[in-house]
N, C-alpha and C positions, 0 to 999 in steps of 0.2 A: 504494500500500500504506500501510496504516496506522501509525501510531508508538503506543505505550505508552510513558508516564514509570513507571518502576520506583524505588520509596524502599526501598533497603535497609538495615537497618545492619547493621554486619558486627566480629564480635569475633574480635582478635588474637589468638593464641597467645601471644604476648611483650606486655605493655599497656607497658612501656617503651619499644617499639620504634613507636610507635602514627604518629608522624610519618613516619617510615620507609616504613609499612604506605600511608598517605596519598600520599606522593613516588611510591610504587611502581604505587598505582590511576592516578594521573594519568598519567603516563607508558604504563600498556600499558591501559587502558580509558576513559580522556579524560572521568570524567562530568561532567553539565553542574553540578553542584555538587556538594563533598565538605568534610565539616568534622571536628574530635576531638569527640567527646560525652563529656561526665564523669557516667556511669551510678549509682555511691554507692561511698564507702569510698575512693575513688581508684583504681577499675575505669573506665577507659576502653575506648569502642567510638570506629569510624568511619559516619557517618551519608551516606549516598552515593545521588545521583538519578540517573539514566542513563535515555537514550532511547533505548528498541528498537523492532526491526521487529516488527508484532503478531506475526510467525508465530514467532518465535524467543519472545518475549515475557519473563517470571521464569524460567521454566526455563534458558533458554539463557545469560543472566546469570549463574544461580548455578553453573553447571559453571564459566564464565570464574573467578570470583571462586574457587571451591576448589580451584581450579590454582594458585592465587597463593601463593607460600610467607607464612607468618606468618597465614593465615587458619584461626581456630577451627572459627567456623560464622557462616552466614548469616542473618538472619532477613529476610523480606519482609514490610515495612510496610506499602505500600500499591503498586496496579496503578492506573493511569487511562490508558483511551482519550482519543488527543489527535486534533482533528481531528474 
């Protein structure tokens, strides 16, 4: 079965809490990279890659991610077929 790298970035509810928000993806969603992003004004986002099974694909990522307390909303940057 196939993998897909998913880039999302994902806005806190709390942007003071945004490290927190970060400690919290790591620990229950492992992705293979996540960092803070300083968007303007001192609005920060979390910028986060993760590898899914194709069938699960962005969908099934962004249900995980909006169960996560402190999550606004989702945006998906970019899908790519790996493999």
């Amino acid at each position: 079965m196939a993998e897909v790298a998913v880039l999302v970035r994902i806005y806190p509810k709390d942007t003071e809490k945004v490290d927190e928000l970060i400690n919290t993806l790591k620990e229950q969603l492992k992705p293979a990279k996540i960092d803070a992003e300083e968007l303007a004004f001192g609005i920060k986002a979390v910028k986060a890659l993760f590898y899914e099974n194709e069938e699960e694909g962005s969908s099934g990522l962004e249900k995980k991610l909006s169960e996560i307390e402190n999550v606004s909303n989702i945006e998906v940057l970019n899908v790519d077929m790996l493999g």
